[in-house]
LOMIVEX-201885 format. One record per residue (C-alpha): x, y, z. Coordinates in pm, 1 decimal. Example, Ala and Ser with C-alpha at 12.3 -4.5 7.8 and 13.67 -1.06 7.14 Angstrom:
<recs>
<rec <1230.0, -450.0, 780.0>>
<rec <1367.0, -106.0, 714.0>>
</recs>
This chain:
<recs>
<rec <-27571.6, 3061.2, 15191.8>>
<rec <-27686.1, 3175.5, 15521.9>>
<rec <-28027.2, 3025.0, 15615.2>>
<rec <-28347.1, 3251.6, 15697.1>>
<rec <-28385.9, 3294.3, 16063.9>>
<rec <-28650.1, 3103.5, 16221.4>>
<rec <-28984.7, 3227.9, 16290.4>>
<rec <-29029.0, 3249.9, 16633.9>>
<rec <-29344.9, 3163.6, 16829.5>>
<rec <-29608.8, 3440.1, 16882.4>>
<rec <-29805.6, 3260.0, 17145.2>>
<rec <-29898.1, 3484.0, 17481.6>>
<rec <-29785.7, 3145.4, 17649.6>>
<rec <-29429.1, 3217.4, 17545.0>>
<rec <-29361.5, 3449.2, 17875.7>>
<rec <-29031.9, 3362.3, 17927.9>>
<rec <-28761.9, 3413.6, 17685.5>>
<rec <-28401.6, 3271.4, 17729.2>>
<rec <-28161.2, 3441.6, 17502.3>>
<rec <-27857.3, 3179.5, 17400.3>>
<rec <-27562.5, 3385.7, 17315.7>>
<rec <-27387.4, 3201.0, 17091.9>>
<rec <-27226.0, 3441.0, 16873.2>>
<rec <-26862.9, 3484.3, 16994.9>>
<rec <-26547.1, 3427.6, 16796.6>>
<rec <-26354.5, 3219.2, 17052.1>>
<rec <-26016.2, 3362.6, 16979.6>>
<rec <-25868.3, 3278.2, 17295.6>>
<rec <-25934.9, 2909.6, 17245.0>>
<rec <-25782.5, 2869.1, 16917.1>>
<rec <-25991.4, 2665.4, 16726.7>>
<rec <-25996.6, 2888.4, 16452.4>>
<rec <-26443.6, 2886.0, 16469.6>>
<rec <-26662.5, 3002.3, 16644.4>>
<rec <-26689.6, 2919.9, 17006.2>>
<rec <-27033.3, 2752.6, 16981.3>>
<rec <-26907.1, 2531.4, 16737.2>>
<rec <-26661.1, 2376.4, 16921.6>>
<rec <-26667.7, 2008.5, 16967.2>>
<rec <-26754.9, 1865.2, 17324.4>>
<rec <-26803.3, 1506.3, 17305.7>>
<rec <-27061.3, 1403.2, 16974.7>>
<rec <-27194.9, 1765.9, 17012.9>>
<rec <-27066.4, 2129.6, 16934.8>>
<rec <-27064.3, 2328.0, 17261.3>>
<rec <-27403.5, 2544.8, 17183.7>>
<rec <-27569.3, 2181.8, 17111.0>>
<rec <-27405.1, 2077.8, 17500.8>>
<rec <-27585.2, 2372.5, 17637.7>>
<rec <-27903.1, 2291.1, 17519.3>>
<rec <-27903.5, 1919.8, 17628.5>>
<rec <-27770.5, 2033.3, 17965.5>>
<rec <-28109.4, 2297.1, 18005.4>>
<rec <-28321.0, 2073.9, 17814.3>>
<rec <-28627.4, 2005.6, 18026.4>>
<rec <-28668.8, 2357.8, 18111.4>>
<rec <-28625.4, 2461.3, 17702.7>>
<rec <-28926.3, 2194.7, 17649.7>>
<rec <-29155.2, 2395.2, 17875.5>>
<rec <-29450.1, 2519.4, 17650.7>>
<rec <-29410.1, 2839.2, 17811.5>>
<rec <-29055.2, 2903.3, 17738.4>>
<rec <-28945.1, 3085.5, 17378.4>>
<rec <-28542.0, 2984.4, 17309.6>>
<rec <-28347.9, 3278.5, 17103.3>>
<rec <-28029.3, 3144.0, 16984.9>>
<rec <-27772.7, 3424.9, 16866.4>>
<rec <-27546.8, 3293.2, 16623.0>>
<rec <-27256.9, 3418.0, 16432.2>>
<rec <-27381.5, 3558.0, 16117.2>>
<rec <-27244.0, 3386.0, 15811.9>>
<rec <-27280.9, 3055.6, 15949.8>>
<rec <-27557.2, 2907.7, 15740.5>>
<rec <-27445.6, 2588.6, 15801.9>>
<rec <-27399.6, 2586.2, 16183.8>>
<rec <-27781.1, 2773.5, 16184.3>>
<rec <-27937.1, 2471.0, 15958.4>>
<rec <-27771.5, 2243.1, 16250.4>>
<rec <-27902.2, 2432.4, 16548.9>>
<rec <-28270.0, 2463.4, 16415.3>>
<rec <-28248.9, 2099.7, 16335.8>>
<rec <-28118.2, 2010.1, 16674.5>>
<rec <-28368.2, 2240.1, 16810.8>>
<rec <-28694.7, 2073.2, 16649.7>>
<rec <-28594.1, 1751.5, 16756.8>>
<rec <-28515.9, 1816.0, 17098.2>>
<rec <-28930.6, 2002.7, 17114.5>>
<rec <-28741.2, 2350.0, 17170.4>>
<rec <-28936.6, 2662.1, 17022.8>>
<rec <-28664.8, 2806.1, 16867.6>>
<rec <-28585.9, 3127.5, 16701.1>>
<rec <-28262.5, 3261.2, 16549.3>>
<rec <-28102.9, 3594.5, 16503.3>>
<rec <-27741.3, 3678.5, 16455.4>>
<rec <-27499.7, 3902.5, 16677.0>>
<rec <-27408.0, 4207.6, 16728.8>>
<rec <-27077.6, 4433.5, 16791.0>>
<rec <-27154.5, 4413.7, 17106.0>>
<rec <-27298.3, 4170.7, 17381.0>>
<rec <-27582.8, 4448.9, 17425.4>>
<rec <-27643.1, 4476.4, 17073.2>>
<rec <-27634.3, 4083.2, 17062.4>>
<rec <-27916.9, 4061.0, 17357.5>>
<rec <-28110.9, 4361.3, 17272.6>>
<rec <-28127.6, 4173.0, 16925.1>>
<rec <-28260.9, 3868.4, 17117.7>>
<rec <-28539.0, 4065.5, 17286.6>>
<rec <-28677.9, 4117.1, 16968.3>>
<rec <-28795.1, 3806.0, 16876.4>>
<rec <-28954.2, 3729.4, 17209.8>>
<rec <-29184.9, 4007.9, 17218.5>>
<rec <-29424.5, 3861.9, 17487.9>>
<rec <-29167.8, 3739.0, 17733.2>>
<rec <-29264.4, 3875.8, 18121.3>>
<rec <-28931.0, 3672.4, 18230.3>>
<rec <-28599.5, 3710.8, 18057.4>>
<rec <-28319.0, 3498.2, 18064.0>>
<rec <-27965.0, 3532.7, 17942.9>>
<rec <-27738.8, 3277.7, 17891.8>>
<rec <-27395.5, 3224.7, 17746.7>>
<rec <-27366.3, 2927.7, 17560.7>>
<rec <-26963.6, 2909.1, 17674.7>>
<rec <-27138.4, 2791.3, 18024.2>>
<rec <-27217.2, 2410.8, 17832.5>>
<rec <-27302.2, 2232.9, 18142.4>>
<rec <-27518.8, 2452.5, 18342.6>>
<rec <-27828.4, 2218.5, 18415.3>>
<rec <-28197.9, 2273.1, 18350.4>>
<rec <-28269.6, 2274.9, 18764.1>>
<rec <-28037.1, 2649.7, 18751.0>>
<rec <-28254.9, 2759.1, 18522.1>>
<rec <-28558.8, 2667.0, 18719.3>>
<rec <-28418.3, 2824.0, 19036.1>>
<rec <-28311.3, 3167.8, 18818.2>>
<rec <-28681.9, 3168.8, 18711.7>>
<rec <-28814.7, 3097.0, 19059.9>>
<rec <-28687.0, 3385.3, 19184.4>>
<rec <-28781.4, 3655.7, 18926.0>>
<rec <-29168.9, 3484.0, 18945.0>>
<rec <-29096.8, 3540.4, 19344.9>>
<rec <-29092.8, 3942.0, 19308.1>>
<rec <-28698.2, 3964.8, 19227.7>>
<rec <-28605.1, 4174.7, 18930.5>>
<rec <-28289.0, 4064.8, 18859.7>>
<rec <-28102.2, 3739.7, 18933.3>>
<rec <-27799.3, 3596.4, 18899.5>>
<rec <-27627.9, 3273.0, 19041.6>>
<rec <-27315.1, 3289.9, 19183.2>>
<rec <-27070.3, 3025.2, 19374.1>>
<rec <-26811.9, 3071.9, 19696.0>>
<rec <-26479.9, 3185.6, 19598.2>>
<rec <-26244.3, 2914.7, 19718.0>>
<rec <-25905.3, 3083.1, 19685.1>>
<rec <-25780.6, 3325.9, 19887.8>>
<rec <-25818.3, 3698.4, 19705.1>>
<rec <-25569.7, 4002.4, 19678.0>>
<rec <-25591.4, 4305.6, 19593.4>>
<rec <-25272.5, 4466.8, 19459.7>>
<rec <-25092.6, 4794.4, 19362.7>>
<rec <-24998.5, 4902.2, 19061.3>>
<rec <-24640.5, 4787.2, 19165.1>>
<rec <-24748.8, 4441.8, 19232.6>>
<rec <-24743.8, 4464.0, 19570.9>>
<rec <-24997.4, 4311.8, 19772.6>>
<rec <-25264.2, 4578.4, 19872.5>>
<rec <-25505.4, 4418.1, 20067.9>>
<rec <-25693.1, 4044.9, 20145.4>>
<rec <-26014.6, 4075.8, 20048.5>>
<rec <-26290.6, 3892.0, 20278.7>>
<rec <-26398.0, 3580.7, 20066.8>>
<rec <-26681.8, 3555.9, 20219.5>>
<rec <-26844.1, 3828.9, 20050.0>>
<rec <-26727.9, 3765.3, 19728.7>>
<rec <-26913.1, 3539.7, 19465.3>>
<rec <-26843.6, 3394.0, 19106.3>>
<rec <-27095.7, 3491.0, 18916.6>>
<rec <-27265.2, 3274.3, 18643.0>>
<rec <-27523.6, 3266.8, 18384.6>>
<rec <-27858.6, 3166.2, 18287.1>>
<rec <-27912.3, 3575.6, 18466.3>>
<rec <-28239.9, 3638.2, 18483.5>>
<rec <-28468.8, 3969.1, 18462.4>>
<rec <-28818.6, 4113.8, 18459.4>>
<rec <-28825.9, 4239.5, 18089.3>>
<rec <-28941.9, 4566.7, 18181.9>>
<rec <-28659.5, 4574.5, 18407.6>>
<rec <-28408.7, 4528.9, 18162.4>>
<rec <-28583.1, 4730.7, 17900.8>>
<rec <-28512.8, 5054.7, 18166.5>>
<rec <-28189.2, 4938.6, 18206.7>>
<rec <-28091.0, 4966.9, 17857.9>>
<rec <-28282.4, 5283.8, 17784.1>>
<rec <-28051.3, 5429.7, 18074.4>>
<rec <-27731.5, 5334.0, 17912.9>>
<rec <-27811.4, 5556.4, 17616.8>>
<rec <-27714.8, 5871.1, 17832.9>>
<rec <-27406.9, 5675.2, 17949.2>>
<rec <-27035.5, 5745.0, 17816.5>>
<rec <-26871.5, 5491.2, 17610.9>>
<rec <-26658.0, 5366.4, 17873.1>>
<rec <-26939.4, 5385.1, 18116.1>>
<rec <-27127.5, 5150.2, 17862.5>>
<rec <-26785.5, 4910.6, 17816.1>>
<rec <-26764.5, 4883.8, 18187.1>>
<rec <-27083.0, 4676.5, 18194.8>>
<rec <-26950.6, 4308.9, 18151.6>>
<rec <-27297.1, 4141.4, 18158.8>>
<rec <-27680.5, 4232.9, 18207.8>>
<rec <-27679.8, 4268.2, 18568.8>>
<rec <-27371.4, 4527.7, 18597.5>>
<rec <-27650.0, 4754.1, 18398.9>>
<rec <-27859.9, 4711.9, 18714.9>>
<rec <-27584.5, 4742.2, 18941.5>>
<rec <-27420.2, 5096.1, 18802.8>>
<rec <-27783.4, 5225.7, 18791.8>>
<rec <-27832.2, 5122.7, 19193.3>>
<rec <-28049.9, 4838.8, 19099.7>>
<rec <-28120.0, 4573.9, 19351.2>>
<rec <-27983.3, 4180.5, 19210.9>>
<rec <-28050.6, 3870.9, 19376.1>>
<rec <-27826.2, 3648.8, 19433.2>>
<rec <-27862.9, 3272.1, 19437.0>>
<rec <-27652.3, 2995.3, 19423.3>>
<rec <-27521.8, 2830.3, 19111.0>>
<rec <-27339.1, 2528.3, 19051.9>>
<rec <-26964.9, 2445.5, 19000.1>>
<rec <-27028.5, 2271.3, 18679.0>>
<rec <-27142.1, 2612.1, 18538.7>>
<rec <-26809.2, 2692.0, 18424.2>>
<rec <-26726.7, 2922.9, 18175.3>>
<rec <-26505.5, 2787.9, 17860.4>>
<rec <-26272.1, 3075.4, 17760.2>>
<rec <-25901.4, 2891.6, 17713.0>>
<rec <-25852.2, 2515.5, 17533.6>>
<rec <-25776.2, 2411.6, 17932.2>>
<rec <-26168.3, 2542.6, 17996.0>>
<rec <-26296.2, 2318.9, 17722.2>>
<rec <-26036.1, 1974.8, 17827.1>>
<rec <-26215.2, 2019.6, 18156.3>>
<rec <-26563.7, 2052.5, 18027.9>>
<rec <-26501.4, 1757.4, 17834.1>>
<rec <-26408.2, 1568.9, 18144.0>>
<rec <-26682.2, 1639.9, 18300.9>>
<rec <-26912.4, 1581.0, 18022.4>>
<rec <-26777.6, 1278.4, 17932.3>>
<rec <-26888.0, 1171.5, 18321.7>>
<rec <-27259.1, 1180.3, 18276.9>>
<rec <-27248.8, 917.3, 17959.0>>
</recs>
């Protein structure tokens, strides 16, 4: 039976919110469960990504929203658990059809939140000093950040033939991570603007700060950290292991 969602904090101290998404089905990696659940080491992956943030999750000011798969009573018990231990104020809702429904249904339970910041739980590793620098930024005017890290291969562009179109500069290119992080009532606006958007308009926003972006938005960009990597494939999680396995 699917546990009752936990009842998150109400405190005005709570001002920033970071929004776990934990809630996709990890097809592509072919475990046959949800991604979150996945094992890295002792711990599932959604466990990982909490140890790896955990001194900034312990700050009394910061609310943690974990978005699970619904119909995972089970997993839920194990994440509130986890979460009590560890001193993270933790509530729980499930996701959505969408990653927008699944964030918007994070925002909820962290009414109070000046800061917002999303993170995907498939990024395991990312440490609690990325989240500090994400947060740093927003409480330095920014309304919208995101870390990112040098491209190290050399980028084409090509035809619809195949054929090499273009090199595109490196230089100016970034791969962009998570924790992102907004002013709430920034990314309130931006999702009120998306209901006047087409559907493909709205399916052409990959993440939070495309919103910003296709409304002419300004995002910050700051550096992030090459063991932010996302775990998509069963070769993403072997190397996450790896590295994991490095810091016991």
């Amino acid at each position: 039976m699917t546990e009752t969602p936990a009842v998150p904090r109400k405190e005005a101290s709570a001002r920033v919110a970071v929004i776990m998404v934990a809630a996709g089905q990890g097809t592509r990696l072919g475990y046959g469960i949800p991604k979150a659940e996945a094992p890295i080491a002792e711990h599932s992956m959604l466990e990982t990504a909490l140890l790896s943030a955990d001194s900034f999750l312990r700050r009394d000011d910061v609310q943690l929203v974990a978005v699970l798969p619904p119909e995972r009573g089970e997993f839920q018990q194990l994440i509130e658990n986890f979460a009590r231990e560890h001193g993270h104020h933790l509530a729980v809702t499930h996701g959505g059809a969408t990653r927008t429904e699944s964030v918007l249904n994070g925002l909820v339970l962290a009414p109070d939140a000046e800061f917002v910041l999303v993170h995907d739980a498939a990024r395991p590793l990312a440490s609690a000093v990325l989240f500090e620098r994400v947060l740093t930024s927003l409480e330095a005017g920014s309304e919208a950040t995101i870390p990112g890290i040098k491209v190290a291969d050399t980028i084409k562009r090509i035809s619809t033939t195949a054929e090499v179109a273009e090199t595109v500069n490196r230089d100016e290119l970034r791969a962009i991570q998570t924790p992102q992080g907004f002013q709430r009532v920034a990314l309130q606006e931006a999702y009120v603007a998306t209901q006047s958007w087409t559907d493909a308009e709205r399916e052409a926003a990959t993440d939070e700060a495309m919103l910003f972006e296709m409304q002419g938005r300004p995002v910050q960009v700051i550096e992030g950290e090459q063991r932010a990597l996302k775990v998509t494939t069963a070769h993403d999680l072997q190397v996450v292991r790896f590295l994991a396995s490095e810091e016991q």
